[in-house]
N, C-alpha and C positions, 0 to 999 in steps of 0.2 A: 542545531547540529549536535550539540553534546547532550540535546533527550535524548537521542536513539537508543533505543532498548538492546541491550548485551547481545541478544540473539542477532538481533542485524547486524553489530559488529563483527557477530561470529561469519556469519555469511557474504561479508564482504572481504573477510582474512582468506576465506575459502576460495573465494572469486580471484582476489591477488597469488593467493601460490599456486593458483592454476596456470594465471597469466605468465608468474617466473617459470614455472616447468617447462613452459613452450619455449622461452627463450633459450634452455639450457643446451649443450649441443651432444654432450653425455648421457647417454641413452640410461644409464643407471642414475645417474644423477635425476633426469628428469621421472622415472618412476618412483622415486623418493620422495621427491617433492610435490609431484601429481597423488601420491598417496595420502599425503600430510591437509592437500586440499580436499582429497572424497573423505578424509575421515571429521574434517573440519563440517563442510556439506551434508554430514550424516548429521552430524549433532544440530547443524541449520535448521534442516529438513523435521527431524522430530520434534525441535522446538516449535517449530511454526506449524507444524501439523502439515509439512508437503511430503507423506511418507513416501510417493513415486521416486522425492529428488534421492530420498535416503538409501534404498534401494538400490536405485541406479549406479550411486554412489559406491556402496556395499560391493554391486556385482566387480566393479574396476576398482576397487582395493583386490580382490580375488584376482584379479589377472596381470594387474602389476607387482603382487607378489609374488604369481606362479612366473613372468618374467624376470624379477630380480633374481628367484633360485633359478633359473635359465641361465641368466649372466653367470652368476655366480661358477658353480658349474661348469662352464661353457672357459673359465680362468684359471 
């Protein structure tokens, strides 16, 4: 348990604040947090050589950000 190499801890932090973002009921709050996990999942992703996850990741940091200036905005 306590080998696991840093990068898989990173990718497991990335998997848990995804998991809280779902639970959140605050729609700003949850793209905050969902944000905190694709940028977590990028650094996964390039550590381990999954560039698809990093990507993926990348595009929904872009669209939880053009939503947060939406909220914002929108207050």
């Amino acid at each position: 348990m306590f080998n696991v190499p840093w990068i898989e801890w990173v990718g497991y932090s990335a998997s848990a604040m995804i998991a809280i973002s779902l639970l959140m009921t605050d729609i700003h709050r949850i793209r905050v947090i969902n944000t905190i996990g694709c940028i977590l999942f990028i650094i996964y992703g390039i550590g381990v050589g999954a560039y698809p996850v990093a990507i993926a990741n990348a595009i929904i940091i872009i669209i939880n950000i053009y939503h947060i200036f939406k909220l914002k905005k929108a207050s």
